[in-house]
C-alpha positions as CSV (number, residue, x, y, z in Angstrom):
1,X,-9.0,58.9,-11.4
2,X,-10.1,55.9,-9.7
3,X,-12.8,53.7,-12.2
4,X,-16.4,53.2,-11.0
5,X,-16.9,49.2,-11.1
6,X,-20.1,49.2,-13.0
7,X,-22.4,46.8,-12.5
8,X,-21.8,45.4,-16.3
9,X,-18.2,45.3,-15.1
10,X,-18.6,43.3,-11.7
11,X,-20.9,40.5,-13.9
12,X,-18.0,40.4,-16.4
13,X,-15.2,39.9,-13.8
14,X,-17.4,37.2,-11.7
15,X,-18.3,35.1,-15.1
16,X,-14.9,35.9,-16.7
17,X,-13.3,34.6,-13.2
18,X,-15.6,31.5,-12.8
19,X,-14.9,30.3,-16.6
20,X,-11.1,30.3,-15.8
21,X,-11.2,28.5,-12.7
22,X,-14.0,26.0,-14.3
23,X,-11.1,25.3,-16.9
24,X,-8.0,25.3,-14.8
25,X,-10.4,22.8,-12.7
26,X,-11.1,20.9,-15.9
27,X,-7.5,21.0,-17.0
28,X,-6.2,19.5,-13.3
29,X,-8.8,16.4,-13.1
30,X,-7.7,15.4,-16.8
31,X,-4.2,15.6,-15.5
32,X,-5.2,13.7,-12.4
33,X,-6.9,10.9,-14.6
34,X,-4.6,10.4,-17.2
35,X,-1.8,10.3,-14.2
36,X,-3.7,7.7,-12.0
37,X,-4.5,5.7,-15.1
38,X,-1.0,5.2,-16.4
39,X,0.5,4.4,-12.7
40,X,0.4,0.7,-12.4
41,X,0.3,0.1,-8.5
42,X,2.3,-3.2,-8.5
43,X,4.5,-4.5,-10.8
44,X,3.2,-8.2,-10.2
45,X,0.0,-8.9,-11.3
46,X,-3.1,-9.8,-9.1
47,X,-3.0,-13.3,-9.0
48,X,-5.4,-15.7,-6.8
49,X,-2.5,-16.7,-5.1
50,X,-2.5,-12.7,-3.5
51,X,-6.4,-12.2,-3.1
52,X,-5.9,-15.5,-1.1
53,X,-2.7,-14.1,0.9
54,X,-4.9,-11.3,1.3
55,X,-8.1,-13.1,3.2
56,X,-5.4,-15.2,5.4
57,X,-3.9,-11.6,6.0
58,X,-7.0,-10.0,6.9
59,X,-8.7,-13.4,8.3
60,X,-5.8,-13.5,11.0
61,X,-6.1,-9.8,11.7
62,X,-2.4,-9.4,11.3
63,X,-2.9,-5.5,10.6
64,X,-3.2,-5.4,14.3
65,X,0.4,-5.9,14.9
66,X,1.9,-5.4,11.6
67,X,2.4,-2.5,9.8
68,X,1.9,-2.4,5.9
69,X,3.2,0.5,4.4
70,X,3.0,2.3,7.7
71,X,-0.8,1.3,8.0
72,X,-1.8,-0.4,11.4
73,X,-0.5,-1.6,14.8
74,X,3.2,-0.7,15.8
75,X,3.8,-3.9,18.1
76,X,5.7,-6.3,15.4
77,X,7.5,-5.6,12.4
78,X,6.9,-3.6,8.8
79,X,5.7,-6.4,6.4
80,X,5.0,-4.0,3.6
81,X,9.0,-4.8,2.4
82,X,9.7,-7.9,4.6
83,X,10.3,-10.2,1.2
84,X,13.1,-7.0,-0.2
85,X,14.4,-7.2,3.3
86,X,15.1,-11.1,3.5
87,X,15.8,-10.7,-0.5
88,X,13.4,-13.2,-1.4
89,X,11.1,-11.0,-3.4
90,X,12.0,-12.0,-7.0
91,X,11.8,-15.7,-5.8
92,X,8.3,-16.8,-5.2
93,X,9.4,-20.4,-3.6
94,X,12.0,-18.6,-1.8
95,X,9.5,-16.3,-0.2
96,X,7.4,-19.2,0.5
97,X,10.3,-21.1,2.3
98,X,11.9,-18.4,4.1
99,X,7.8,-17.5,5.1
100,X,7.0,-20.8,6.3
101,X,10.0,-21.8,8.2
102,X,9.5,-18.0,10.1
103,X,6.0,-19.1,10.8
104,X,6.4,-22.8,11.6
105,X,9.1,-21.4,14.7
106,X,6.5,-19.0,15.7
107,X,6.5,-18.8,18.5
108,X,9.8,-18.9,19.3
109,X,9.9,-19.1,23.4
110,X,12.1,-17.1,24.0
111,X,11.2,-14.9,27.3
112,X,10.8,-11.2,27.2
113,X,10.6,-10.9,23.5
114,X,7.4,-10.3,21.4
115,X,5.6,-13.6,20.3
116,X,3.5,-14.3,17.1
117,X,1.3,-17.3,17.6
118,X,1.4,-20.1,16.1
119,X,-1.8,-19.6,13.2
120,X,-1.2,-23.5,11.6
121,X,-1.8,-22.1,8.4
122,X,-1.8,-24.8,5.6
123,X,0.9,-24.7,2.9
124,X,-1.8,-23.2,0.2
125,X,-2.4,-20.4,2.7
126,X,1.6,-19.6,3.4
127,X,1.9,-19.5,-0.1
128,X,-0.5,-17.1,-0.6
129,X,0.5,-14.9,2.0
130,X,4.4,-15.1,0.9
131,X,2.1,-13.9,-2.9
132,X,0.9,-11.3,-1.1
133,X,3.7,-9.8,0.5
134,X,5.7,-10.1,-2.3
135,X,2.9,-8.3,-4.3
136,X,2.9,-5.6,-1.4
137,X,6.3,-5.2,-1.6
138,X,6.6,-4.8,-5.3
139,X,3.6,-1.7,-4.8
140,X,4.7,1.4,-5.7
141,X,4.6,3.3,-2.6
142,X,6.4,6.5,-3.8
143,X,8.4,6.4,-1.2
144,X,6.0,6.2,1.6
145,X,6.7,5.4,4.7
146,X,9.6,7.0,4.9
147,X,11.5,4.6,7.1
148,X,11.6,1.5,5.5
149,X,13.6,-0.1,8.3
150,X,11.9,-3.1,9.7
């Protein structure tokens, strides 16, 4: 015999379904929170030396040839691990020497190969910069992007 859903019955399953979905909703944003808020995003701390690498960064409009962390142009290099890749990243004045020389021989003249101008940033500003990258390559990306070949 095949049971007659009842009116009564309908409002039961409908409530009874929307109260466990409410909680399994509840239950996934406390997860979600308590996740996010115990994930530190960069093992080096936000210093003003990296908000200021990050206005020279943005102020230059490098994301319109660099990539960082697979976000923006395609034309030069990765940056997002450039300090790992040079294996400067646990030396801040080695990032900053390695960063200026690069950017001092900029651009390098040499025909049919990709040029970066010349920005004659000051030392302050390089510093910040090398600060910044080494900040953005400390971030926890989780892996992302998935080629971290320069």
């Amino acid at each position: 015999m095949a049971e007659i859903l009842t009116k009564a019955r309908a409002r039961n399953v409908f409530y009874g379904g929307s109260i466990f979905f409410v909680a399994v909703f509840a239950a996934l944003t406390v997860h979600s929170h308590k996740y996010i808020t115990n994930r530190s995003t960069s093992a080096l701390p936000l210093t003003d030396e990296v908000v200021l690498g990050k206005r020279v960064w943005e102020r230059n409009a490098c994301i319109n040839c660099h990539t960082l962390h697979g976000e923006g142009a395609y034309f030069a290099p990765e940056v997002g691990n450039v300090m790992t890749r040079w294996g400067v990243v646990d030396d801040p004045e080695a990032a900053f020497e390695t960063l200026k020389g690069w950017m001092e021989a900029q651009p390098s003249g040499i025909q049919g190969r990709r040029q970066m101008p010349q920005f004659n940033l000051t030392d302050d500003e390089i510093r910040g910069l090398s600060e910044f990258l080494r900040w953005a390559d400390e971030t926890d990306t989780q892996g992302w992007p998935p080629n971290d070949a320069g």
